[in-house]
C-alpha positions as CSV (number, residue, x, y, z in Angstrom):
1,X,-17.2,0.3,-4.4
2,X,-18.6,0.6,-0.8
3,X,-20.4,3.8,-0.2
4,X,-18.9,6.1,2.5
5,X,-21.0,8.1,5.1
6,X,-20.5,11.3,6.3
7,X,-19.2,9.7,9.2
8,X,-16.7,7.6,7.4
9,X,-15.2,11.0,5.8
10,X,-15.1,12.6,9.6
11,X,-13.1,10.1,11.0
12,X,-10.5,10.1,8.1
13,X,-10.2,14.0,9.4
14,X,-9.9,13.3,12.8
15,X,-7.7,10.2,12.3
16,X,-5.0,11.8,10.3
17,X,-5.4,15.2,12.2
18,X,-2.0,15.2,13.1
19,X,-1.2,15.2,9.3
20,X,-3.7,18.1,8.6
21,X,-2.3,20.4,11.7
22,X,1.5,19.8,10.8
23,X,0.5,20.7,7.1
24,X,-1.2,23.6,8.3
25,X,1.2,25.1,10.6
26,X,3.7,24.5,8.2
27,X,1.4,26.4,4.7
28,X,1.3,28.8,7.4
29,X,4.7,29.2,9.3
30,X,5.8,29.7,5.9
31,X,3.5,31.9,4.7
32,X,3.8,34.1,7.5
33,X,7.8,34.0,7.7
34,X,7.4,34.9,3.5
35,X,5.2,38.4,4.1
36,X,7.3,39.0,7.2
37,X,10.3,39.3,4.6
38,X,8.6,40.7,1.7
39,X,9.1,44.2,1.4
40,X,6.3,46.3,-0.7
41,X,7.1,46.3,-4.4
42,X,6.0,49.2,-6.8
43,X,5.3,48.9,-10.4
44,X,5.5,51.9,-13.1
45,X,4.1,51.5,-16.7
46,X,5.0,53.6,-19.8
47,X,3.0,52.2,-23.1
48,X,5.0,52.2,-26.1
49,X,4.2,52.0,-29.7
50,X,6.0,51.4,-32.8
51,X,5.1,53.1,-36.0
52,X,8.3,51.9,-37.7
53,X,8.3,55.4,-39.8
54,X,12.1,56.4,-39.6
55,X,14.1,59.6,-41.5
56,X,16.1,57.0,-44.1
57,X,14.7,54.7,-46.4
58,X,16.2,51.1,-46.5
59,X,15.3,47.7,-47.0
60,X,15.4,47.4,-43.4
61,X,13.3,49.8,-42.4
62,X,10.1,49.0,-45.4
63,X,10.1,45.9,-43.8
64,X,9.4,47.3,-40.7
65,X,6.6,49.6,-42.0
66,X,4.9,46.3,-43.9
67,X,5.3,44.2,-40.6
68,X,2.3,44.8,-38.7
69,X,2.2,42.5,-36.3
70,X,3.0,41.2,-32.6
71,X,6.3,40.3,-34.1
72,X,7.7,43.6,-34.5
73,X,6.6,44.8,-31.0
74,X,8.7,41.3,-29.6
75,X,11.0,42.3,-31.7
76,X,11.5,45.9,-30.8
77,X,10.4,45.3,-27.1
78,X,13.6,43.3,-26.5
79,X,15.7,46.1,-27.3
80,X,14.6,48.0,-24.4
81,X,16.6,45.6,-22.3
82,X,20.0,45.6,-24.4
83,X,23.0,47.1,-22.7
84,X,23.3,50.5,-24.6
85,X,20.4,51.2,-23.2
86,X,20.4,50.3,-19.5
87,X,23.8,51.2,-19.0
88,X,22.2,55.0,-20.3
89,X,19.9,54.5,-17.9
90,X,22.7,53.4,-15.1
91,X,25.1,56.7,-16.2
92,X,21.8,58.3,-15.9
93,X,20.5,57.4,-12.6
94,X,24.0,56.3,-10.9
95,X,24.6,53.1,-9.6
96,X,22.4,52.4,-6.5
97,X,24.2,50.2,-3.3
98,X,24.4,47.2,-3.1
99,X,21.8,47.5,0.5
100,X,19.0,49.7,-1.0
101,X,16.4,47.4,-0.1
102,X,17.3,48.1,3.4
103,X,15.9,51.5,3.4
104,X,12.0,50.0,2.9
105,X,12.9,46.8,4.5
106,X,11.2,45.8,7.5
107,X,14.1,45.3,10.5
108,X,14.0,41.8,10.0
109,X,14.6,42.0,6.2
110,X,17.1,45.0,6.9
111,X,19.1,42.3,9.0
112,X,19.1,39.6,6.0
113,X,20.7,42.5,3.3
114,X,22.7,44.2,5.2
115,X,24.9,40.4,5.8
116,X,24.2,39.6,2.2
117,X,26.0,43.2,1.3
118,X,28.1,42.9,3.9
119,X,29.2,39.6,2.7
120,X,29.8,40.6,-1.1
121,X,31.9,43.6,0.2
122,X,33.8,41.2,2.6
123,X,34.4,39.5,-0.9
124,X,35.4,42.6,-2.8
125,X,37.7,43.6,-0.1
126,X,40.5,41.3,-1.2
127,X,43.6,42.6,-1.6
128,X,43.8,40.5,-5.1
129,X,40.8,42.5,-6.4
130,X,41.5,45.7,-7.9
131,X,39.8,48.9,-7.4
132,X,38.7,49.0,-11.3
133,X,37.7,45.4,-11.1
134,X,35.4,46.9,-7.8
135,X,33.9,49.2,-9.8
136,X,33.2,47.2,-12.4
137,X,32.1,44.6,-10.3
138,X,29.3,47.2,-9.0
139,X,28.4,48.6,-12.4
140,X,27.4,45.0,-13.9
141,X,25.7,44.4,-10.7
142,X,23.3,47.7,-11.0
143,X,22.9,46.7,-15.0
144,X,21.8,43.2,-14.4
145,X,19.3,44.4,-11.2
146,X,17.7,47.1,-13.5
147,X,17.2,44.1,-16.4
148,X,15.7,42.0,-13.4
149,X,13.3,44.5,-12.5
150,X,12.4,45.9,-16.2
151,X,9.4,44.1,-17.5
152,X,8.1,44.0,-21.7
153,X,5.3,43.0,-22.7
154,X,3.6,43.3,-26.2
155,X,0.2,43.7,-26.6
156,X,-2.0,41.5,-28.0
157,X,-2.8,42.2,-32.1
158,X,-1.3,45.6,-31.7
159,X,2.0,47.3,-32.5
160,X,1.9,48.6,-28.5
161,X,3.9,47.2,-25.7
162,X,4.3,48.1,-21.9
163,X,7.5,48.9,-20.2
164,X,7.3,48.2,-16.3
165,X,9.7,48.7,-14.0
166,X,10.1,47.8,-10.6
167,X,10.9,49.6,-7.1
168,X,10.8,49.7,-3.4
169,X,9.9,53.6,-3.7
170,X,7.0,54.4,-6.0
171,X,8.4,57.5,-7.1
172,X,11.5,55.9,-8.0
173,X,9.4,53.5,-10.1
174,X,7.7,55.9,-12.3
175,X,10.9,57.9,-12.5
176,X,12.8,54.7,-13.7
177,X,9.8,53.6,-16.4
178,X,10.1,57.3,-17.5
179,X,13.5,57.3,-18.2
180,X,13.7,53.5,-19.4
181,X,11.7,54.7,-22.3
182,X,12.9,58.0,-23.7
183,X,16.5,55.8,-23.4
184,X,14.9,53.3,-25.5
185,X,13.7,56.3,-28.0
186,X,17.1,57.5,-27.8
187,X,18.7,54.5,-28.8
188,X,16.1,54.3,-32.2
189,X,17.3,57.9,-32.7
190,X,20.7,57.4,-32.8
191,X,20.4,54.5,-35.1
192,X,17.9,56.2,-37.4
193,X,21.3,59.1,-37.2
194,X,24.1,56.2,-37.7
195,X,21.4,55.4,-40.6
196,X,21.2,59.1,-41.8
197,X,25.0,60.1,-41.8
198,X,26.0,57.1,-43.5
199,X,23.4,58.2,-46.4
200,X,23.7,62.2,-46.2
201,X,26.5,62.9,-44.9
202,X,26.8,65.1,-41.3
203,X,25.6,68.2,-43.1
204,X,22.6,67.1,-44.3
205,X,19.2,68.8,-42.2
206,X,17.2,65.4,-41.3
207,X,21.1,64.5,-39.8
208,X,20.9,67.9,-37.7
209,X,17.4,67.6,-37.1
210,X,18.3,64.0,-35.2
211,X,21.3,65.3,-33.7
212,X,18.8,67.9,-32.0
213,X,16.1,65.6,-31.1
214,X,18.6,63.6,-29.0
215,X,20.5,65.7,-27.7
216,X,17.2,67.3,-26.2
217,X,15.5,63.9,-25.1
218,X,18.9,63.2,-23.2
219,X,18.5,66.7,-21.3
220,X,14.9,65.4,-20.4
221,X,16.7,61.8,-18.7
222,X,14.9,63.0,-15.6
223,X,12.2,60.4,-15.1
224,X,9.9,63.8,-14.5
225,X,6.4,63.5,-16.7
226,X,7.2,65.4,-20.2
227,X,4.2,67.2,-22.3
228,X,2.6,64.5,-24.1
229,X,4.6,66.3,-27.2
230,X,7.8,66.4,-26.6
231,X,7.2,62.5,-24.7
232,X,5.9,61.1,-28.5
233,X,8.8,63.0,-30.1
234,X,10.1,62.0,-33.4
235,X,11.6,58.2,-33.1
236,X,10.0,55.5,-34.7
237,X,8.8,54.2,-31.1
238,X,6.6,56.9,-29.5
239,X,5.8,56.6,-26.1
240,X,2.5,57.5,-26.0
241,X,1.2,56.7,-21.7
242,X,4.2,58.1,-19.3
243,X,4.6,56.2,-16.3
244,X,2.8,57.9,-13.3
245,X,3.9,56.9,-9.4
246,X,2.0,54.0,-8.2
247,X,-0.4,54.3,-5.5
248,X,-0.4,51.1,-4.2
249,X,2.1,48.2,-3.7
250,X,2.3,45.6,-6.8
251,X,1.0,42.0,-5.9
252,X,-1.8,40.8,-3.8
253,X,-2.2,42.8,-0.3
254,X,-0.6,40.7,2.7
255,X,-4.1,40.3,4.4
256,X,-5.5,38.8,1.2
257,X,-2.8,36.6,0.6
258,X,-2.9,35.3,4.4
259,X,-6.4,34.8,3.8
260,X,-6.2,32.7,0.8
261,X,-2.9,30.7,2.3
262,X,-5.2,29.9,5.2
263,X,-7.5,28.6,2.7
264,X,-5.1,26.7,1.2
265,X,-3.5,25.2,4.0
266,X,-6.6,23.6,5.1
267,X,-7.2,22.2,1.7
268,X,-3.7,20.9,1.4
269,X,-3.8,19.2,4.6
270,X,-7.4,17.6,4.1
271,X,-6.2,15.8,0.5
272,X,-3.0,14.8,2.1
273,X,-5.1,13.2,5.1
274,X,-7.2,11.2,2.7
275,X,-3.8,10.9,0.4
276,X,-2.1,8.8,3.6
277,X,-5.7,7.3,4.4
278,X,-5.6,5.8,0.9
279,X,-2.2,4.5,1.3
280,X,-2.6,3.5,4.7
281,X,-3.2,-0.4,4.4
282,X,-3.8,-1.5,8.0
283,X,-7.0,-1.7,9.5
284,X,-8.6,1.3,10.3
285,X,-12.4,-0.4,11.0
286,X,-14.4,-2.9,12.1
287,X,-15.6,-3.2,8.4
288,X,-11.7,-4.2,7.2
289,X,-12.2,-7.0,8.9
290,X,-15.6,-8.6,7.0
291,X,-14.2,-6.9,3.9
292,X,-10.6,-8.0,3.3
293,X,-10.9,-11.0,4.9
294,X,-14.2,-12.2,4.7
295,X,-14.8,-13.7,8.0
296,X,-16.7,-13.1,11.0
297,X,-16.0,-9.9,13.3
298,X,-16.4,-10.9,16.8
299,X,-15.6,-7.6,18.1
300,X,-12.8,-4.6,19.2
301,X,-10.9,-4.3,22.5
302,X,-9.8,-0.3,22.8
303,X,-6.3,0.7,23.0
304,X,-7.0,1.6,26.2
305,X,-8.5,-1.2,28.0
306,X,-10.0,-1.8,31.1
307,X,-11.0,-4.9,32.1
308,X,-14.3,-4.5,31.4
309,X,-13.6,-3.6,27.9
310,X,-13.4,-7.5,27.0
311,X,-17.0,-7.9,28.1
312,X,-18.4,-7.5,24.6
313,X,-15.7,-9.7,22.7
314,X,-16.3,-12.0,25.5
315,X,-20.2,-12.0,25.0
316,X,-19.5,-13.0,21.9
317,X,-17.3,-15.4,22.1
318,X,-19.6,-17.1,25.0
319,X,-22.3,-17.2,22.3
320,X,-20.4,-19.0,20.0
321,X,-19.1,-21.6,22.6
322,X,-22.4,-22.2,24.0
323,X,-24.4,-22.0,19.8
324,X,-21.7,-24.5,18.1
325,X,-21.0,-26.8,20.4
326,X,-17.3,-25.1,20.6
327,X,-15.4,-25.8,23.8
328,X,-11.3,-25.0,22.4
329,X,-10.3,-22.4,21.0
330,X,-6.9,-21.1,19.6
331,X,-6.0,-17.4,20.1
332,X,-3.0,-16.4,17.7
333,X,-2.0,-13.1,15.2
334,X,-0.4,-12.6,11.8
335,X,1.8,-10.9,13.4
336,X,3.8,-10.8,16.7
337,X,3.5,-8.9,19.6
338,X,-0.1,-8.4,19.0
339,X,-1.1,-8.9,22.2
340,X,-2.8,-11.9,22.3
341,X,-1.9,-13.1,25.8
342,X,-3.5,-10.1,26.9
343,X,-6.7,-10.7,24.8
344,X,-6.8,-14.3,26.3
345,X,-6.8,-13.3,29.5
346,X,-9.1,-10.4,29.2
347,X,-11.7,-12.9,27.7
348,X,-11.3,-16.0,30.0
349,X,-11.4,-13.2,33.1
350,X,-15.0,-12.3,31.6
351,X,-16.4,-15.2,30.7
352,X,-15.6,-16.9,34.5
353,X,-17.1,-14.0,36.3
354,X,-20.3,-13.5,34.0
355,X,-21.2,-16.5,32.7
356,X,-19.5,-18.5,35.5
357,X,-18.1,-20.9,33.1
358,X,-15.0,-23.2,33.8
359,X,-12.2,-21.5,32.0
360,X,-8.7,-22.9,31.1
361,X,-6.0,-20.6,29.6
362,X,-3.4,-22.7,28.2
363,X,-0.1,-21.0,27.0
364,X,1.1,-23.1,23.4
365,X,3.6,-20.2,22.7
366,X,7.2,-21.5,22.8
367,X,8.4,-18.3,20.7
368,X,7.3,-16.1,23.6
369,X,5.6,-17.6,26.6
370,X,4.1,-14.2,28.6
371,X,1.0,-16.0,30.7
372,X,2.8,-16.3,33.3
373,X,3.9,-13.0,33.1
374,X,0.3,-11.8,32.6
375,X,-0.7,-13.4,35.8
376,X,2.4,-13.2,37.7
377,X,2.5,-16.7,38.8
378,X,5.6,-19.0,38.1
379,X,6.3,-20.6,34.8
380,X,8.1,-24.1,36.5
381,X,5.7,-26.2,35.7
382,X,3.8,-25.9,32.6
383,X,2.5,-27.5,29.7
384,X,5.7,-28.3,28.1
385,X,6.7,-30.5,31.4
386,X,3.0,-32.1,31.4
387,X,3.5,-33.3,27.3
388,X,7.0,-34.6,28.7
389,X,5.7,-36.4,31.5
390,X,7.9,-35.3,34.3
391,X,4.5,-33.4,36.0
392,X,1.0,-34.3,36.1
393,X,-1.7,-32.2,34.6
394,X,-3.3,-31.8,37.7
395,X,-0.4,-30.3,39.3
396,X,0.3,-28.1,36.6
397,X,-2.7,-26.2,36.1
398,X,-2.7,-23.1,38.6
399,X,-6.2,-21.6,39.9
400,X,-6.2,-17.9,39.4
401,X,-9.5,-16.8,40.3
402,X,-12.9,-18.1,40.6
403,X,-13.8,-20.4,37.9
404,X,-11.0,-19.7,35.7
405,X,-7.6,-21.5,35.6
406,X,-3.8,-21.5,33.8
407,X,-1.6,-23.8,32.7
408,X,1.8,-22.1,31.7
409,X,4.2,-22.9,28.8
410,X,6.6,-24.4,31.5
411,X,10.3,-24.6,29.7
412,X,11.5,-28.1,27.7
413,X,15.3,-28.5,26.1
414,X,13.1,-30.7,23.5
415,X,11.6,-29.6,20.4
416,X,8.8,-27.5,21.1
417,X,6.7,-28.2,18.0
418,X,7.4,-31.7,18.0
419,X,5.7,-31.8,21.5
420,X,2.9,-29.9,20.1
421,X,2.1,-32.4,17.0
422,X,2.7,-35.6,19.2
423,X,-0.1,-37.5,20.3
424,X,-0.1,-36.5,24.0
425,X,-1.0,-32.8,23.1
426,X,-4.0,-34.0,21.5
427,X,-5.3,-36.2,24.4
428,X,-4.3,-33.3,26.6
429,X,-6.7,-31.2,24.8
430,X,-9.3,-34.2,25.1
431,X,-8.8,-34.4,28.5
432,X,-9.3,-30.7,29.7
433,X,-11.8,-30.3,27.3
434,X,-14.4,-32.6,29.0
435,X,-13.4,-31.0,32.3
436,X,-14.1,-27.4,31.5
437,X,-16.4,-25.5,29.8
438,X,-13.7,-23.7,27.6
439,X,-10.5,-23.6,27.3
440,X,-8.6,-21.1,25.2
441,X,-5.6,-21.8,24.3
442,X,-2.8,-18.7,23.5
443,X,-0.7,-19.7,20.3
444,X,2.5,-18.3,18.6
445,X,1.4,-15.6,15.8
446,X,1.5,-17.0,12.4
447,X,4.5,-15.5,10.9
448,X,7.1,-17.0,13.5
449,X,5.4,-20.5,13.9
450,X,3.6,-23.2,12.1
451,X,2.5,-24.7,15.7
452,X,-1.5,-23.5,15.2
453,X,-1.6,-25.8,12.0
454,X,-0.4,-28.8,14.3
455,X,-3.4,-28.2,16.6
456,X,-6.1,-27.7,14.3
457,X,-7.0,-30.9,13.9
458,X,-7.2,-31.2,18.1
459,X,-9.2,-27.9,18.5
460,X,-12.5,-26.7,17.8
461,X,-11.9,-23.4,16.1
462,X,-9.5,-20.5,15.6
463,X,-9.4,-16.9,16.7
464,X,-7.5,-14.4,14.8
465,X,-6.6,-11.5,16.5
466,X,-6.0,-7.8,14.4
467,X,-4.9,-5.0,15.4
468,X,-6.1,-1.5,14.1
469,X,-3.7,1.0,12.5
470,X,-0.8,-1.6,12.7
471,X,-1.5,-5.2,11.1
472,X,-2.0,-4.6,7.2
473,X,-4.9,-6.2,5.5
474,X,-2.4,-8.3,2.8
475,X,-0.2,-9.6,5.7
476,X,-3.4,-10.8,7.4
477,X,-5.0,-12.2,4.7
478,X,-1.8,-14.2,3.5
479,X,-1.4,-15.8,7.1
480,X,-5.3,-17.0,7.6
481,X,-4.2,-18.6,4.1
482,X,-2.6,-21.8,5.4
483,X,-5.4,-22.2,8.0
484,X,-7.9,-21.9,4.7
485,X,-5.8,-24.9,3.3
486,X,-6.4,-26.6,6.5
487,X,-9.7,-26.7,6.6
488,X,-9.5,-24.5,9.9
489,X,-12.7,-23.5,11.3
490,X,-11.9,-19.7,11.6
491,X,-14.3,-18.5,14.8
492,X,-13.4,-14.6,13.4
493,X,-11.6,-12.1,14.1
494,X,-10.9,-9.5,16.8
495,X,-10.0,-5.9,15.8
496,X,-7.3,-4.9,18.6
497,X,-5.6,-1.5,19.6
498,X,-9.4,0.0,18.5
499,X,-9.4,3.9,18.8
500,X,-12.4,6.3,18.6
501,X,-11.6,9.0,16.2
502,X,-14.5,10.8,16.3
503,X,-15.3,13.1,19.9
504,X,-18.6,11.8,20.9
505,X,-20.4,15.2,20.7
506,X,-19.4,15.1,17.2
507,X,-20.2,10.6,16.6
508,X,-23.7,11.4,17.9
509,X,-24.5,14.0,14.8
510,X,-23.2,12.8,12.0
């Protein structure tokens, strides 16, 4: 596996940066839209324990006293959210409305209930609902809130568990926890008494005794703290830690959790960068090039170009004329509209004004003839009508600027590939070739056409051209395939549509 530099692992970030700012806007859009909405939650805790020692002796209740373990307080802990003991809770309390959010709400939050309640009473305004079906409606609805915000948990090797309810008002909080569990204790007492009277008998003393004791915890339904005393009292769970207000909101603080989203974000977006980076299959680097295809890399022409941008490619490709004897070249693509014409013209325009060498563009590309275009000259006379014989060679090839020359794809009603593999293309090619230095000859992409396997045999070598972020490395590999199988002599490759990630401040340090 190639080793990456530090600046290979910069330019992912800067090449998918787009993918990193969109996934950190969005962490923290949402983020921020979340705490805007969130109104301050406060949690009260009563601890609980269960000594399973109850006034009548039964099967059930030995068992109790033998079972000493986090069963029992799962067991028992349960109960504290069964309906006889909420809906004391609810009788106790009253049943809150349906908006009471709203009161600690922020205004934006205040907004969102207020529809949502003014939606549900919209619904419960039906004539076809009854007022007792109303009330109900809002009774069930303040029983299953309470259950929602009522939270038991045992504790760990112990016959303790934790009651914690929750509220927008602190007070309310502790004053709900408070009176959650002496409900809870009442509920014990009253079986221990269905227990008791069964057995005993409404006169007997333990019977009054429990009658007492919850009769006097139900006066104490208050929520208010309670000597530690009369809060143990006598049921078989004792509370032994009442529920004090809360001083501060439940969860993490808003500036904490900003911090750690902002975090966040940034990491999220820098693994999805390297995530598309991975599954990104085009080429991204001069390196692609060598690596997936295994052939020469003559060079990168910027997406945006000048015309001195082609100097370097053109260097190159002036070197390997002048080393190997090569004098015609094909231009062509995996792919189509890669810009090739372009590419040809930017390199024969370079090599005629710096090298002064005798350049011919020829245009072989039936599929999509576009020299002429490139050049704005016109396209009556071209290579197709020099191959037919209706217009001498001479005549057809245009001078465009010092040195350098064109001969257009001209227009035939024959078959263009058949006047491609016939012999007059090849002594064409013969012929210009000992009149110019080099002649470079712009051929349909690979995918479309089979016309650069006909002239392979007739030229001296082939250029591929690639371009970055948009050719994939399998499509490119399968089309320089066929030319493999020909025996081609593949010149190499140019990497096209080349960007600069990087800022240069930042290139030159790392």
């Amino acid at each position: 596996m190639e080793d990456f530099t530090m600046r290979d692992y910069v330019k992912v970030l800067f090449r998918q940066k787009w993918v990193i700012i969109v996934t950190f806007v969005t962490v923290m859009v949402t983020v921020s839209i979340g705490l805007l909405l969130r109104t301050p939650v406060y949690e009260a805790t009563v601890k609980m324990l269960i000594t399973g020692e109850k006034q009548a002796a039964s099967p059930y209740y030995r068992e109790l006293v033998s079972y000493q373990n986090i069963g029992a307080a799962i067991t028992q802990s349960e109960i504290v959210k069964a309906n006889p003991v909420v809906e004391l809770v609810i009788r106790t309390i009253g049943i809150k409305p349906l908006d009471y959010e709203s009161r600690f709400a922020n205004p934006v939050k205040r907004l969102i209930v207020k529809f949502r309640t003014w939606q549900i009473e919209k619904r419960l305004a039906d004539p076809k609902i009854t007022e007792e079906q109303r009330k109900s409606y809002y009774y069930r609805s303040a029983i299953e809130d309470l259950k929602d915000s009522v939270k038991v948990e045992p504790m760990r090797d112990t016959n303790l568990f934790t009651i914690t309810v929750k509220d927008y008002n602190p007070m309310a909080a502790a004053a709900l926890a408070n009176i959650l569990s002496r409900a809870y204790a009442i509920f014990d007492l009253q079986q221990q008494l269905a227990e008791m009277q069964i057995k005993y008998g409404d006169k007997n003393l333990a019977v009054t005794q429990l009658r007492d004791s919850i009769n006097k915890l139900t006066k104490n339904l208050t929520g208010q703290p309670l000597p530690d005393v009369e809060a143990i009292g006598p049921a078989s769970v004792k509370i032994i830690e009442q529920a004090q207000p809360p001083l501060k909101p439940s969860g993490m603080p808003d500036s904490l959790t900003f911090i750690l989203a902002l975090f966040m974000a940034l990491f999220l977006g820098v693994m999805l960068a390297f995530a598309f980076e991975y599954m990104d299959q085009t080429f991204k680097a001069p390196s692609d090039v060598t690596r997936s295809l295994g052939i020469p890399y003559l060079g990168s022409i910027p997406r945006k170009f000048k015309q001195d941008s082609f100097k370097d490619v053109a260097d190159q490709i002036y070197f390997e004329v002048k080393d190997n004897k090569l004098k015609t070249l094909l231009f062509t693509a995996a792919l189509p509209e890669e810009g090739v014409t372009t590419v040809v013209n930017g390199i024969a325009a370079q090599m005629a004004a710096k090298a002064h060498y005798r350049v011919l563009m020829i245009d072989a590309n039936p599929v999509n003839a576009s020299l002429h275009k490139a050049l704005n000259i016109p396209n009556k006379e071209g290579l197709f009508e020099v191959l037919e014989g209706k217009v001498p060679l001479e005549r057809a090839i245009v001078t465009v600027g010092p040195h350098l020359n064109a001969l257009t794809a001209g227009k035939t009603l024959l078959n263009p590939a058949t006047l491609l593999e016939s012999n007059k293309m090849a002594d064409m090619i013969k012929q210009v070739a000992g009149k110019y230095d080099a002649v470079l000859i712009d051929c349909a992409n690979l995918m479309e056409s089979k016309d650069v396997l006909s002239l392979i045999a007739h030229t001296d070598g082939v250029v591929l051209l690639v371009n970055e972020s948009k050719t994939r490395k399998q499509v490119a590999k399968a089309a320089i395939v066929p030319l493999e199988q020909k025996k081609a002599r593949i010149v190499g490759a140019i990497l096209g549509n080349r960007t600069f990630a990087i800022p240069r401040a930042i290139y030159e340090r790392v």
